[in-house]
NUNUMAR-192116 format. One line per field, with one value per residue (C-alpha): residue in one letter; x, y, z. Coordinates in steps of 0.05 Angstrom, whole numbers. Layout:
<nodes>
residuo <- A, ...
x <- X, ...
y <- Y, ...
z <- Z, ...
</nodes>
This chain:
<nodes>
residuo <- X, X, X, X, X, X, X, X, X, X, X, X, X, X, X, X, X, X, X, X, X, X, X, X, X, X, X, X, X, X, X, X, X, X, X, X, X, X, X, X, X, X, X, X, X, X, X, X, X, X, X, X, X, X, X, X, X, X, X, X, X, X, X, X, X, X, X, X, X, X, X, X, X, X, X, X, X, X, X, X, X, X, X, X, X, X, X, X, X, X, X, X, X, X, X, X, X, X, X, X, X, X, X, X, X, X, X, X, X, X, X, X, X, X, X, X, X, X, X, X, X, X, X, X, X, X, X, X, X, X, X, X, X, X, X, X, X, X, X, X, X, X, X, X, X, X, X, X, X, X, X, X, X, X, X, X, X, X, X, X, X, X, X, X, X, X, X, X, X, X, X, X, X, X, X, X, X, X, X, X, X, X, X, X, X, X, X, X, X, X, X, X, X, X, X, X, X, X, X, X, X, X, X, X, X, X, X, X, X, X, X, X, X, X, X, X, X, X, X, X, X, X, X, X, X, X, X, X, X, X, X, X, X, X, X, X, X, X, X, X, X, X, X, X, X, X, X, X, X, X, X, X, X, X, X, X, X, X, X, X, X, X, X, X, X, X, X, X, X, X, X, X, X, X, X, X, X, X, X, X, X, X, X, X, X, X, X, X, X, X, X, X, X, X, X, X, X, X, X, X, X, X, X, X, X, X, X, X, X, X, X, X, X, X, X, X, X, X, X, X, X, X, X, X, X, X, X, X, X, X, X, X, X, X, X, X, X, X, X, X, X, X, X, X
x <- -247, -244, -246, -212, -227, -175, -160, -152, -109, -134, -106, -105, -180, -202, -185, -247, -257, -254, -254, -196, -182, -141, -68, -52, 23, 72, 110, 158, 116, 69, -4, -5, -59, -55, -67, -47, -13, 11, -2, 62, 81, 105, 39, 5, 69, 21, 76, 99, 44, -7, 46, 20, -49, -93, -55, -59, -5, 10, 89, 85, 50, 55, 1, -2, 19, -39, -11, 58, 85, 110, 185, 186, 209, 228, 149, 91, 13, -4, 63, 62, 104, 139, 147, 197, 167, 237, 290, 371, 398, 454, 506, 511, 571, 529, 504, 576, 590, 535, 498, 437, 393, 422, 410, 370, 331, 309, 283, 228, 214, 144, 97, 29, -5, 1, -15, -79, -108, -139, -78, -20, 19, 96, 139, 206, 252, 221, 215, 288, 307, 250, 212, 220, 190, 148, 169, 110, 128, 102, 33, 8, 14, 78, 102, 76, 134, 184, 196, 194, 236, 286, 291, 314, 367, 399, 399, 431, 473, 489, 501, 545, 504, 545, 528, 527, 512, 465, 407, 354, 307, 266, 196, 155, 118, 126, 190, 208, 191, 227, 290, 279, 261, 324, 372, 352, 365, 423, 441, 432, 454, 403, 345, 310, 258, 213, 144, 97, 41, 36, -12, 60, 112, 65, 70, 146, 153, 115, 160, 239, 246, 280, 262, 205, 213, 158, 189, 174, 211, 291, 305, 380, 386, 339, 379, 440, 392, 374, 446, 507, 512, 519, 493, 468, 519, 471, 412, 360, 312, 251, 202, 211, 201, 256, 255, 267, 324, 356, 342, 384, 438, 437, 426, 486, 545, 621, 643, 568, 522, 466, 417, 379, 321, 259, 266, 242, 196, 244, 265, 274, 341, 363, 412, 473, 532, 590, 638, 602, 593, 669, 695, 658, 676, 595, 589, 516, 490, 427, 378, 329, 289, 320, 357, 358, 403, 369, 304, 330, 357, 285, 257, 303, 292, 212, 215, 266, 223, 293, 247, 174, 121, 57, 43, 47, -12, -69, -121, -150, -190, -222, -212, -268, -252, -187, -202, -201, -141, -107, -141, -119, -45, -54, -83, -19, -56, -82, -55, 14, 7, -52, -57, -112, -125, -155, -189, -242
y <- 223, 208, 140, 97, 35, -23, -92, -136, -191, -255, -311, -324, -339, -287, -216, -172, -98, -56, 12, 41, 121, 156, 162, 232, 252, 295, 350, 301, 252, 246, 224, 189, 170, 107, 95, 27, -37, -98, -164, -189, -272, -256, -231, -308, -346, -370, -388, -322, -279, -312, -297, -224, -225, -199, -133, -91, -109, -85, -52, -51, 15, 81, 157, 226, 257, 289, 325, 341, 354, 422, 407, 376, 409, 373, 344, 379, 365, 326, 302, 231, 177, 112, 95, 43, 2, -22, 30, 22, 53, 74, 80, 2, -38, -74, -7, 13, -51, -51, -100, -55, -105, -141, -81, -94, -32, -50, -108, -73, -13, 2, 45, 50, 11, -19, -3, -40, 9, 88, 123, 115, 144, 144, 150, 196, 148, 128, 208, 204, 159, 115, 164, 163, 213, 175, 200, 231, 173, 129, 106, 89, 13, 16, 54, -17, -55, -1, -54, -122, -95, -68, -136, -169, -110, -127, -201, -200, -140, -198, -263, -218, -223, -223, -204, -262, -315, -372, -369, -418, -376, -440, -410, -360, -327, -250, -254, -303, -255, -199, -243, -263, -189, -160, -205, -201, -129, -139, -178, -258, -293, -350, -357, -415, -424, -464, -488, -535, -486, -474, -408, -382, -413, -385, -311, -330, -343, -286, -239, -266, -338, -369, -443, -464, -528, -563, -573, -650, -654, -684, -607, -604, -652, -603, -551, -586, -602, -533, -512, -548, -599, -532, -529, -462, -404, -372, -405, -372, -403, -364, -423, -449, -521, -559, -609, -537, -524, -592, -576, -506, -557, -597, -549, -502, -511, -517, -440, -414, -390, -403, -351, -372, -306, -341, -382, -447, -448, -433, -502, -531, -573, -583, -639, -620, -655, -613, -649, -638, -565, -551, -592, -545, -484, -461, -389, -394, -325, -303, -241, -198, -139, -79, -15, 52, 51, -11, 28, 91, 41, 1, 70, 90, 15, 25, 104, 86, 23, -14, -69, -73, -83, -72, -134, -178, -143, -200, -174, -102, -108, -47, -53, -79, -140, -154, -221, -240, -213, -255, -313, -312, -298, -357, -406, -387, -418, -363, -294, -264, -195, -169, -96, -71, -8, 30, 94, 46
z <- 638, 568, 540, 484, 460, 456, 438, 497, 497, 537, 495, 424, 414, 459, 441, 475, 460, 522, 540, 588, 596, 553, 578, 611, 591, 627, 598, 576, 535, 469, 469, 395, 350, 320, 251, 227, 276, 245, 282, 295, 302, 377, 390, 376, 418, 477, 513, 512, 513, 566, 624, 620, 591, 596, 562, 495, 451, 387, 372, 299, 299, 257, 274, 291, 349, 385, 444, 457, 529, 539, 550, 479, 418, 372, 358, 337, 342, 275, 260, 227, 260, 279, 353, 378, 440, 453, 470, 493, 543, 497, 551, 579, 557, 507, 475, 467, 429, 368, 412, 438, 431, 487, 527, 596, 581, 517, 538, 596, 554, 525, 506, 542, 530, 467, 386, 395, 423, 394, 426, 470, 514, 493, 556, 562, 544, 479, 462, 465, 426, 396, 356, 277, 229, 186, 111, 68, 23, 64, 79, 152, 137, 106, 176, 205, 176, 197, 258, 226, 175, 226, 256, 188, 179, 246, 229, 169, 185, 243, 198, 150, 90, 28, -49, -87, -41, -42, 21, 47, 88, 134, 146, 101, 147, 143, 177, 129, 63, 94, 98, 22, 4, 36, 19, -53, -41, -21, -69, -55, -115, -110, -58, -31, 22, 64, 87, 99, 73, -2, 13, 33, -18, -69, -39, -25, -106, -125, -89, -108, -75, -135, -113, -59, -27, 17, 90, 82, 33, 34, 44, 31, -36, -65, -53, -87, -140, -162, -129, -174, -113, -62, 4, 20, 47, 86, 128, 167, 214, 224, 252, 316, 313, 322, 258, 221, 265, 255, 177, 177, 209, 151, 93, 104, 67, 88, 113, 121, 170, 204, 235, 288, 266, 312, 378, 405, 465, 531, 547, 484, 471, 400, 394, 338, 309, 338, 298, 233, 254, 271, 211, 160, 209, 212, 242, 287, 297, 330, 320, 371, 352, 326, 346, 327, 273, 237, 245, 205, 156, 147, 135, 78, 50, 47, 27, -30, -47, -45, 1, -25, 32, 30, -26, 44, 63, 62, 114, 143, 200, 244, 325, 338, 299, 323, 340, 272, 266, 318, 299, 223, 250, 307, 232, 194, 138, 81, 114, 107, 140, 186, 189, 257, 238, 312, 273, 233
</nodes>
């Protein structure tokens, strides 16, 4: 039985490099190759990760297809790809309504078992409906954002972005300088953004943040400072802890939006003044993962260099030091984007 090597997942300081067999497929499947995985922020939530360690994750993933079940046709050995681990059912009510996301079986699809690994196995379902032609315009690690990037699509698609309106993106992580890329593309008249780590509001300058504020700081007078005495239209929350939730309360101006883009831990309650909310008629939105559609459409955004991606690149690790990897992600200190690349 052949072999593979992969990046086991025990907790956040302990990522150990294993062997397991290489996935058999049936005529219905495809036994990829895999090239280039981002580490994701999900991937370093303890609290939601340690549940099912030990496991390979990795879903930000982009390769070649090296064996193709008989029954397929529309895939070839040696084609270059994107593979969706998340994949709707397409037919449940919340398919039917835009809202695939929601969909129970997105939420227990995968792929087996994970990008961190030298190949996977991608299951019928995915074949279907999760598997994206990666353009010859694109590298392998630019295929590695084709997720992230499909998440910010839905979000904003969600909080009903505008042209010429004024954001505050709280948080700038990579999720965070996705949200500032896109919505510049999309037109934002002025961004601001967030963090207590100046490693990041540097990177979130260099790539179209218009004004960086440090998180301590008295977060929604400077934005009426560098805003005409505006609040900000749009607000999106991609940290978790809840002072920056309380701040996206406070920052958003009469008739805007909030966009709850990253979660607390389960259990968390964030107190909010309703009144204040209903009086200035604040729309609350929330975002998970991607579908389909936003995929194609974070595909086109890379291949037309409309969103720029690969300047978040900060770190290249081979498998066998994915640890690293993990760690640096876990730090959040001097790395934007972590690419594990399984061939090296």
């Amino acid at each position: 039985m052949e072999k593979m090597k992969v990046a086991m997942y025990y907790n956040n300081n302990d990522v150990r490099i294993e062997e397991m067999p290489i996935p058999k497929i049936n005529d219905n499947e495809l036994l990829v190759k895999v090239q280039a995985c981002g580490i994701c922020g999900s991937d370093v939530m303890e609290w939601y990760r340690l549940k099912k360690a030990p496991r390979v994750l990795g879903h930000e993933m982009s390769g070649d297809i090296v064996k193709v079940g008989k029954n397929i046709k529309k895939f070839k050995v040696g084609d270059r790809i994107f593979v969706s681990h998340h994949i709707p059912c397409n037919t449940c009510k919340y398919c039917q309504n835009d809202q695939h996301t929601i969909c129970d079986t997105l939420h227990s699809t995968n792929f087996d078992p994970g990008g961190f690994a030298q190949f996977l196995r991608v299951p019928e379902i995915n074949v279907d409906c999760g598997v994206f032609f990666l353009p010859k315009e694109l590298s392998y690690e630019e295929g590695a954002f084709i997720e992230p990037l499909a998440c910010v699509v839905r979000g904003l698609r969600s909080a009903g972005i505008k042209s010429g309106q004024n954001v505050l993106v709280i948080g700038s992580g990579v999720a965070g300088l996705l949200n500032i890329k896109l919505a510049k593309a999309m037109g934002a008249n002025r961004i601001f953004t967030t963090d207590i780590n100046d490693f990041r509001l540097k990177k979130a300058k260099e790539i179209g943040a218009d004004v960086v504020i440090h998180a301590k700081e008295n977060v929604p007078e400077q934005i009426k400072k560098h805003n005409n005495g505006n609040l900000a239209d749009l607000v999106i929350l991609c940290v978790g802890a809840p002072s920056a939730a309380r701040q996206s309360l406070e920052s958003v101006a009469a008739g805007g939006t909030i966009l709850f883009f990253a979660p607390t831990e389960p259990g968390v309650e964030i107190s909010f003044p309703l009144f204040d909310l209903w009086n200035k008629q604040i729309k609350m939105v929330s975002t998970y993962a991607g579908a389909p559609r936003d995929i194609d459409e974070a595909i086109d955004l890379i291949k037309t260099k409309k969103v720029k991606v690969t300047d978040l690149i900060t770190h290249r690790f081979p498998l066998n030091e994915a640890e690293k990897g993990f760690k640096l992600t876990a730090q959040a200190t001097n790395s934007i984007k972590i690419i594990i690349e399984p061939q090296k």
